[in-house]
LOVO-594363 format. One record per residue (C-alpha): residue number from 1; x, y, z. Coordinates in steps of 0.001 Angstrom, whole numbers, plus 500000, padded with zeros to 6 digits. Example, Ala and Ser with C-alpha at 12.3 -4.5 7.8 and 13.67 -1.06 7.14 Angstrom:
BEGIN
<atom><n>1</n><east>512300</east><north>495500</north><up>507800</up></atom>
<atom><n>2</n><east>513670</east><north>498940</north><up>507140</up></atom>
END
This chain:
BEGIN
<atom><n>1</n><east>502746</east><north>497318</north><up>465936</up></atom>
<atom><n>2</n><east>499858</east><north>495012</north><up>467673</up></atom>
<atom><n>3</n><east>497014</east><north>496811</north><up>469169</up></atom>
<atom><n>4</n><east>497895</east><north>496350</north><up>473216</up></atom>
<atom><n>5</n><east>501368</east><north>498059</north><up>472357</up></atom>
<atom><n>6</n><east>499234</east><north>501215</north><up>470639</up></atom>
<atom><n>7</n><east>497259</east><north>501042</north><up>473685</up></atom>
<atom><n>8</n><east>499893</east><north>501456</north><up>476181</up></atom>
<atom><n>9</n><east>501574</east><north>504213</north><up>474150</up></atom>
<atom><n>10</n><east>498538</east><north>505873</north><up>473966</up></atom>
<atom><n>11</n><east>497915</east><north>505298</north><up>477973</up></atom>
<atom><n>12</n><east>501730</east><north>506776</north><up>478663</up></atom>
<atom><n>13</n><east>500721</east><north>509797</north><up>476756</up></atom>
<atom><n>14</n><east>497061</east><north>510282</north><up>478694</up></atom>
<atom><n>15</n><east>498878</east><north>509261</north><up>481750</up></atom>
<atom><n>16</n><east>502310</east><north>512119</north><up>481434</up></atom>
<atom><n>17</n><east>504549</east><north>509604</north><up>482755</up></atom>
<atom><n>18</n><east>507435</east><north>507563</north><up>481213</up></atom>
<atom><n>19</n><east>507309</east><north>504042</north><up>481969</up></atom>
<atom><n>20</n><east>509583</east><north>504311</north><up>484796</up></atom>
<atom><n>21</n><east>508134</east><north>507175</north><up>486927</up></atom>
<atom><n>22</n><east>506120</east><north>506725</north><up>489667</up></atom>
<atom><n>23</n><east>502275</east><north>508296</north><up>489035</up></atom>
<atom><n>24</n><east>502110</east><north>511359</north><up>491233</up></atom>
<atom><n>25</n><east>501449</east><north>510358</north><up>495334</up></atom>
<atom><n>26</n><east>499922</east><north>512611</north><up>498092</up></atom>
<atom><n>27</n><east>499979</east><north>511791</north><up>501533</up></atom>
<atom><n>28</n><east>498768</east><north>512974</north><up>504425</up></atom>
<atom><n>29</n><east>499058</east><north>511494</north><up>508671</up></atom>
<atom><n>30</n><east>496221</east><north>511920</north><up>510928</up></atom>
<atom><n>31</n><east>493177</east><north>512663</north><up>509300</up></atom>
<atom><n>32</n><east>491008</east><north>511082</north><up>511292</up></atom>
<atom><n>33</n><east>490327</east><north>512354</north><up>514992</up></atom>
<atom><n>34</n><east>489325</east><north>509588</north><up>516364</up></atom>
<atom><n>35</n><east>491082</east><north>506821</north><up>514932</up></atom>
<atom><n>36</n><east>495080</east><north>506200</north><up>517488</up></atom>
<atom><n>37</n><east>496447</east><north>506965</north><up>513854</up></atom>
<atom><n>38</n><east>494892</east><north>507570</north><up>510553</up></atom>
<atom><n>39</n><east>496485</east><north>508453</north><up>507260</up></atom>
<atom><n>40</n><east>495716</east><north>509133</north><up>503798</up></atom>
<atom><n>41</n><east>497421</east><north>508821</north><up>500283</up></atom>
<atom><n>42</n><east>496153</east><north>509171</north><up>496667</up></atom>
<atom><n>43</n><east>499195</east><north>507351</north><up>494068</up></atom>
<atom><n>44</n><east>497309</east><north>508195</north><up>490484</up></atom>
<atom><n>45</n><east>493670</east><north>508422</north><up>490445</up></atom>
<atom><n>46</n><east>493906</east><north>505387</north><up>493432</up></atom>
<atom><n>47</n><east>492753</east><north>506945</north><up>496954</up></atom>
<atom><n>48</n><east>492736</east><north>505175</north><up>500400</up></atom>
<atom><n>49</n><east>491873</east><north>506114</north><up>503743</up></atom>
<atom><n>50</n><east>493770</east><north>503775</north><up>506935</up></atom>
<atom><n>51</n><east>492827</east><north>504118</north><up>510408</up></atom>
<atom><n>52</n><east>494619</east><north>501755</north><up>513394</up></atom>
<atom><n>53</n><east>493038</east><north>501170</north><up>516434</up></atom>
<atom><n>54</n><east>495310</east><north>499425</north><up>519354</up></atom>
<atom><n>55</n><east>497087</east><north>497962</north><up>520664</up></atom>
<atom><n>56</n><east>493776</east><north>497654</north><up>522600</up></atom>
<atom><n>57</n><east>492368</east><north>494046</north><up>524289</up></atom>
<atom><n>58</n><east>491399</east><north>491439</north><up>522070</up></atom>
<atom><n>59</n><east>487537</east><north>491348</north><up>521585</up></atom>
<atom><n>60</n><east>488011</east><north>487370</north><up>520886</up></atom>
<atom><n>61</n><east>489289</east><north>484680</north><up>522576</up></atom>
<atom><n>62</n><east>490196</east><north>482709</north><up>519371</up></atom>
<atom><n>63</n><east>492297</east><north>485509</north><up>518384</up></atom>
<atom><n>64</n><east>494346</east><north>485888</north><up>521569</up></atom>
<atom><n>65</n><east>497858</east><north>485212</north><up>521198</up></atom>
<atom><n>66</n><east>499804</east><north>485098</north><up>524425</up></atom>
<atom><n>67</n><east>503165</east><north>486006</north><up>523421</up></atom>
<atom><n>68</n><east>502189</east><north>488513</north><up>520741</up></atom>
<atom><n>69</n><east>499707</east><north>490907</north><up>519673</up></atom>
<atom><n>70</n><east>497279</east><north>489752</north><up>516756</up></atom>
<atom><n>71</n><east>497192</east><north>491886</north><up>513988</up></atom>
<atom><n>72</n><east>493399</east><north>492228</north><up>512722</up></atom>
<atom><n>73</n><east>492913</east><north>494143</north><up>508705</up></atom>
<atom><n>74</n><east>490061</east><north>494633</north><up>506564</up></atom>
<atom><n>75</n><east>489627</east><north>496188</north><up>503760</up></atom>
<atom><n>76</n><east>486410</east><north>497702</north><up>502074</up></atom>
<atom><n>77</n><east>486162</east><north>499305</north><up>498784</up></atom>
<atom><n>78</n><east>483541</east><north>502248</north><up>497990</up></atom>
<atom><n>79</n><east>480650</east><north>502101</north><up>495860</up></atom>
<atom><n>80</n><east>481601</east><north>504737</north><up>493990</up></atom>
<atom><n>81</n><east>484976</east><north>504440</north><up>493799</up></atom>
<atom><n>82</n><east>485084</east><north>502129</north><up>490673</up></atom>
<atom><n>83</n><east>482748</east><north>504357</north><up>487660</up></atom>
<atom><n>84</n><east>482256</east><north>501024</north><up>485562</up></atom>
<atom><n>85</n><east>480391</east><north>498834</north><up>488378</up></atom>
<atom><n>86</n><east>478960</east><north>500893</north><up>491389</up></atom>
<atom><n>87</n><east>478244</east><north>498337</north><up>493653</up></atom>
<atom><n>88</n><east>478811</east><north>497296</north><up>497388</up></atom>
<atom><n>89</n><east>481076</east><north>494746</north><up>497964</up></atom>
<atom><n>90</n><east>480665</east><north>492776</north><up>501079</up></atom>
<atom><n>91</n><east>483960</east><north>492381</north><up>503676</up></atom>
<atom><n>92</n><east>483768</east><north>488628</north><up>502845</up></atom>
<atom><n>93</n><east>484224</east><north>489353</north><up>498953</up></atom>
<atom><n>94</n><east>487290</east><north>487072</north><up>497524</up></atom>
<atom><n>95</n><east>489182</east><north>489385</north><up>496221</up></atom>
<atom><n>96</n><east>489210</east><north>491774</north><up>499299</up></atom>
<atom><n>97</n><east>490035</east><north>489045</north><up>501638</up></atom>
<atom><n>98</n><east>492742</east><north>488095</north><up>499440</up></atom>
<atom><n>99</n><east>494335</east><north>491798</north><up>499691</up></atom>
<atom><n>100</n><east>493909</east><north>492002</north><up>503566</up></atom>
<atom><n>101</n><east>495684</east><north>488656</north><up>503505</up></atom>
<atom><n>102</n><east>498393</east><north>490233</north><up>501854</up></atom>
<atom><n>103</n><east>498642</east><north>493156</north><up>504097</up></atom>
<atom><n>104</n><east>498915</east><north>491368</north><up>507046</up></atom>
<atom><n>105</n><east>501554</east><north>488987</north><up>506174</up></atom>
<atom><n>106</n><east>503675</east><north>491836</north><up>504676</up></atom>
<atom><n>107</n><east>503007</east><north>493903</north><up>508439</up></atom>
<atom><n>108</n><east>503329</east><north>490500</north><up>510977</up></atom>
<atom><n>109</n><east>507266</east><north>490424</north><up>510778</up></atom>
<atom><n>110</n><east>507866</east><north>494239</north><up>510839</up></atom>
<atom><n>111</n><east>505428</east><north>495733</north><up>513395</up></atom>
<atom><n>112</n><east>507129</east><north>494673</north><up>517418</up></atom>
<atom><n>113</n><east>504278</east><north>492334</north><up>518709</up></atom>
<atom><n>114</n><east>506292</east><north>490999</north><up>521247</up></atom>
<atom><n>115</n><east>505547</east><north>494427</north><up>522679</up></atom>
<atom><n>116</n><east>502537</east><north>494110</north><up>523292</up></atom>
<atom><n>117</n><east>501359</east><north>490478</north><up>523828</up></atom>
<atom><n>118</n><east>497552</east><north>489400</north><up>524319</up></atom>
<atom><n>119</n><east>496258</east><north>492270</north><up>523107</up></atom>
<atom><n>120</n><east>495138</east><north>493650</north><up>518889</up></atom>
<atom><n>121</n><east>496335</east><north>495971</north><up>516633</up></atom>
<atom><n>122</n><east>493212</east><north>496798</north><up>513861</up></atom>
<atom><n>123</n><east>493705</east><north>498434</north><up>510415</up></atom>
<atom><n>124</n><east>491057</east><north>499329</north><up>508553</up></atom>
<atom><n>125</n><east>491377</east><north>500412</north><up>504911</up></atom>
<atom><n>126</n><east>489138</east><north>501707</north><up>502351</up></atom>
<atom><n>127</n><east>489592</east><north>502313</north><up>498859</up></atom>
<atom><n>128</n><east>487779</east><north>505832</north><up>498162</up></atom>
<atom><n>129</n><east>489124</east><north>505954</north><up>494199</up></atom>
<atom><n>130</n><east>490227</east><north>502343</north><up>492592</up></atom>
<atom><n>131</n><east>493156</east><north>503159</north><up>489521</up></atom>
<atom><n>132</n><east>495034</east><north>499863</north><up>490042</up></atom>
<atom><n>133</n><east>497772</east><north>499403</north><up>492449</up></atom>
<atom><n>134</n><east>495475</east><north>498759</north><up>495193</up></atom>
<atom><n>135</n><east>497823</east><north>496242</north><up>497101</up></atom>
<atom><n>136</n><east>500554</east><north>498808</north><up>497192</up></atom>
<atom><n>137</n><east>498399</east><north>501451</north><up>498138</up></atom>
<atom><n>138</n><east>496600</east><north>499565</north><up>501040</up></atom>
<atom><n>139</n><east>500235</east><north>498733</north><up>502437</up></atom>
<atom><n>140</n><east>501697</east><north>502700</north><up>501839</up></atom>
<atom><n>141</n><east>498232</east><north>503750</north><up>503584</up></atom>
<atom><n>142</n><east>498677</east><north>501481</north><up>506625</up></atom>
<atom><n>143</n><east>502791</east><north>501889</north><up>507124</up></atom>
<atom><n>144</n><east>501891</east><north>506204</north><up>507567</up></atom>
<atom><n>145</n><east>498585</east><north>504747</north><up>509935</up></atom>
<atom><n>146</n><east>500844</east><north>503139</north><up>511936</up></atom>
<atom><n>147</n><east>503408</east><north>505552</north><up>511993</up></atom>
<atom><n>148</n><east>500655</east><north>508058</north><up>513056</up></atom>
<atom><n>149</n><east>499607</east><north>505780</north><up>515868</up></atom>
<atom><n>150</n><east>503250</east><north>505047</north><up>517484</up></atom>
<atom><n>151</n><east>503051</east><north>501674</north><up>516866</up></atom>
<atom><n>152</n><east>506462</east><north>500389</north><up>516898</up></atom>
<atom><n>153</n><east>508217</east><north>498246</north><up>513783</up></atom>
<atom><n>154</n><east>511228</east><north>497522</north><up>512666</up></atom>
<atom><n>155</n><east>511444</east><north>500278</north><up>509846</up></atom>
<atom><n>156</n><east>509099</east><north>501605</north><up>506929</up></atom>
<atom><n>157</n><east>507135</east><north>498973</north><up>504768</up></atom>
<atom><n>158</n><east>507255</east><north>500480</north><up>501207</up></atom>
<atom><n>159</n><east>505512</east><north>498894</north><up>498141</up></atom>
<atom><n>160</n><east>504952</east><north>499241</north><up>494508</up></atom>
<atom><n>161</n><east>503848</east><north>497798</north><up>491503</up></atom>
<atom><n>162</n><east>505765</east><north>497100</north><up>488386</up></atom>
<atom><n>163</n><east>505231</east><north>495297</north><up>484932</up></atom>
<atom><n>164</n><east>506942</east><north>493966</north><up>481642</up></atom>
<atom><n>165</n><east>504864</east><north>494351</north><up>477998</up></atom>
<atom><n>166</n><east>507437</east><north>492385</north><up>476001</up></atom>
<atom><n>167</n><east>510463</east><north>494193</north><up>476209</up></atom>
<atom><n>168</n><east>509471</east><north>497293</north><up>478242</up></atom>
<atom><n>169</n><east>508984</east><north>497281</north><up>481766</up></atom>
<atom><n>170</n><east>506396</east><north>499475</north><up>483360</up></atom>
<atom><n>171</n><east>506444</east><north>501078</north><up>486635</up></atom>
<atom><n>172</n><east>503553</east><north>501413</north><up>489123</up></atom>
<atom><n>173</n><east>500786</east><north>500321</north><up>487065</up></atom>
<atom><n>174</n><east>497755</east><north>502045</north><up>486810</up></atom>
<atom><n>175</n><east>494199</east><north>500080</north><up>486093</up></atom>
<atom><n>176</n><east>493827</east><north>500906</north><up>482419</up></atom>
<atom><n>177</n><east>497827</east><north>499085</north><up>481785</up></atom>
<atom><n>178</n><east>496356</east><north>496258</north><up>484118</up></atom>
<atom><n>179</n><east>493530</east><north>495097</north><up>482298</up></atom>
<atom><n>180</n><east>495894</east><north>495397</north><up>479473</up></atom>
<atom><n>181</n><east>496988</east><north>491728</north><up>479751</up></atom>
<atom><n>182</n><east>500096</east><north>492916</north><up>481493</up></atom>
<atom><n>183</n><east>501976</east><north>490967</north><up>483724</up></atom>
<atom><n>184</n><east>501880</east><north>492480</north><up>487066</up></atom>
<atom><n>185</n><east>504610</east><north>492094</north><up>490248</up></atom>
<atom><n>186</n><east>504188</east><north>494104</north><up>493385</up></atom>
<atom><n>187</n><east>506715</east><north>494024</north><up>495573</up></atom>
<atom><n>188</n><east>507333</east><north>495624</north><up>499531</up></atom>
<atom><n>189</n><east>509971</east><north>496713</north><up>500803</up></atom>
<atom><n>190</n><east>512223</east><north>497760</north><up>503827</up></atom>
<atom><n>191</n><east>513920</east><north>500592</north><up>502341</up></atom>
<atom><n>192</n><east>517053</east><north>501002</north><up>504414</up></atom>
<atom><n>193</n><east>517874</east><north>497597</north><up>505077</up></atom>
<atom><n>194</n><east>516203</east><north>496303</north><up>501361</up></atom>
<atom><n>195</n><east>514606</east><north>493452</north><up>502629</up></atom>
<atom><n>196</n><east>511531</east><north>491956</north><up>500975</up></atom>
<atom><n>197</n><east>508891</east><north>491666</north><up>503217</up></atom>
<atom><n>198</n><east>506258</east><north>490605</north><up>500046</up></atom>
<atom><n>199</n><east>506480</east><north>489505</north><up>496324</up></atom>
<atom><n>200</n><east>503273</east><north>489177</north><up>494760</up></atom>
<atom><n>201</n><east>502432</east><north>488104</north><up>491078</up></atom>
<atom><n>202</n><east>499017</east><north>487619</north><up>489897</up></atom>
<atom><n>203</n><east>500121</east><north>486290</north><up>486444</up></atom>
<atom><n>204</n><east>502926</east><north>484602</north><up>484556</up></atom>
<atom><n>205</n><east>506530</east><north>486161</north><up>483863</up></atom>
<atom><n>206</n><east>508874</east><north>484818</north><up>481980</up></atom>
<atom><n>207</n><east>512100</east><north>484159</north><up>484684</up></atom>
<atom><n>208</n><east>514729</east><north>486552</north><up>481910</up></atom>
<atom><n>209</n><east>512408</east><north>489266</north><up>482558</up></atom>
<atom><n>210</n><east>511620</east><north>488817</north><up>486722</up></atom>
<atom><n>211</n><east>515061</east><north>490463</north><up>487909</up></atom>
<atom><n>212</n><east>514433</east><north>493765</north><up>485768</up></atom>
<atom><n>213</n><east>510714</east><north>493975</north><up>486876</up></atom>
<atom><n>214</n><east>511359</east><north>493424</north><up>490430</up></atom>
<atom><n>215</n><east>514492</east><north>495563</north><up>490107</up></atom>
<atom><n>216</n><east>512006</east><north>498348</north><up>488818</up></atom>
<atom><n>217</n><east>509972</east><north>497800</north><up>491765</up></atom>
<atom><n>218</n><east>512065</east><north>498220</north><up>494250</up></atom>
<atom><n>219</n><east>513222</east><north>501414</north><up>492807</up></atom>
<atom><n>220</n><east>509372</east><north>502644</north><up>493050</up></atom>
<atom><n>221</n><east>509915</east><north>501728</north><up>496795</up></atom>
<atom><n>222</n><east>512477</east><north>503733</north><up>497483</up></atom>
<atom><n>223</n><east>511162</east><north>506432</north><up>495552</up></atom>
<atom><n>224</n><east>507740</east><north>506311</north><up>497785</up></atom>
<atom><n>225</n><east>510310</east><north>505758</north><up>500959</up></atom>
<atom><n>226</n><east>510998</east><north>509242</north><up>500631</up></atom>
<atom><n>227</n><east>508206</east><north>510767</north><up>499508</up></atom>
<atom><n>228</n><east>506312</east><north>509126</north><up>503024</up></atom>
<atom><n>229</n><east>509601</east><north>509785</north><up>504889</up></atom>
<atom><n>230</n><east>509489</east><north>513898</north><up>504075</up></atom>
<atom><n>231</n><east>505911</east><north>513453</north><up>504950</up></atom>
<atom><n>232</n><east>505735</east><north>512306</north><up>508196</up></atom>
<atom><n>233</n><east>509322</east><north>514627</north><up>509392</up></atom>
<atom><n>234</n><east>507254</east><north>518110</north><up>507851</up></atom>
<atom><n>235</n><east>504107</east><north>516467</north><up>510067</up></atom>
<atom><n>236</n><east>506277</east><north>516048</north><up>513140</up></atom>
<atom><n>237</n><east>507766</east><north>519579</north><up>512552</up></atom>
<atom><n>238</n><east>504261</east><north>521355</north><up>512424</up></atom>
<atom><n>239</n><east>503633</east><north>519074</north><up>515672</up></atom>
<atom><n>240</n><east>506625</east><north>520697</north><up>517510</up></atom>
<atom><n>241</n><east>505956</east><north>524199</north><up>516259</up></atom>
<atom><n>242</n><east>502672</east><north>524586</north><up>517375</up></atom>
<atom><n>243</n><east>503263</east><north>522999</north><up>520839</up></atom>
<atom><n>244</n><east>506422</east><north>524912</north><up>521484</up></atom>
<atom><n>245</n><east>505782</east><north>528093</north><up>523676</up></atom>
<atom><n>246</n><east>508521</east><north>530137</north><up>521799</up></atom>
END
């Protein structure tokens, strides 16, 4: 048995999970008081905070768009949310860019723009706790923000993470099976119509073991699909309690 395998066995028993249940997630709408809709989720040790702003006027005239709204993210990660290197990262940093990126091309064909032409819709994101899975996390984080803020889209954008160590395949990675040299593919998804709205891979597959993996994945998507779905109805349902006179 080679040493990576004894290290993901020995991860899976740290971890409690079996390699096809999702880490344990926690959610939570409108956090933030100030923010048109906030949310927040831990999936795993992974934390993030999302706040939208808009649809509000565009502060630039590059970024106007006159038969749609332009949809603005950025992402920043904590100083202290990664033990190993506490360091500020910059907005500009590669690798952060290259997740807001991601974010907004999975959001542009699901939120209504058309709605709400020449104007911006802003989400910020911020990873409080990094465990892996931040892609997934950012776009769970920002589907309950813009739930929260009444933004309108087609349905809920879902996503998860899922992997393949040669012939397992490993659900919703977490940062310690990452840096394990395993090949990583997270996937979003519109639950109720199962439509893929992003397929990301950072590293090789083999093509026999893509179907499974992504499979796996969207799975985890559905899973999370309820999991934000109860959410937000028991946050409506408090809403309607407390305003109703009876």
């Amino acid at each position: 048995m080679c040493i990576i395998t004894v290290l993901l066995i020995l991860i899976s028993l740290m971890d409690g999970r079996r390699a096809n249940e999702l880490r344990k997630i926690k959610c939570k709408p409108s956090v933030l008081s100030q923010a048109d809709g906030s949310a927040y989720i831990e999936q795993g040790n992974t934390k993030c905070l999302a706040a939208v702003y808009g649809p509000r006027e565009t502060r630039q005239k590059a970024q106007l768009i006159h038969n749609k709204a332009n949809i603005n993210v950025e992402i920043s990660l904590a100083p202290f949310s990664m033990p190993q290197e506490r360091k500020k990262r910059s907005k500009s940093d590669r690798r952060l860019l290259e997740i807001a990126s991601a974010v907004k091309q999975t959001f542009e064909p699901i939120i209504m723009t058309n709605l709400f032409a020449r104007s911006q819709i802003d989400i910020y994101l911020q990873i409080l706790q990094f465990d892996g899975g931040t892609i997934q996390i950012c776009i769970n984080a920002a589907t309950l923000a813009l739930i929260d803020a009444g933004i309108p889209m087609q349905e809920y954008v879902c996503a998860c993470s899922a992997g393949c160590h040669e012939n397992h395949t490993l659900l919703d990675l977490n940062n310690a099976e990452e840096m394990a040299d395993t090949p990583e593919l997270t996937v979003a998804l519109l639950p109720m119509s199962g439509k893929l709205t992003l397929l990301q891979m950072d590293s090789r597959l083999h093509v026999d073991k893509l179907e499974p993996v992504m499979n796996l994945a969207a799975l985890g998507c559905k899973e999370i699909y309820q999991t934000l779905d109860e959410t937000v109805r028991e946050y409506v349902k408090d809403l309607f309690q407390k305003s109703s006179p009876y």
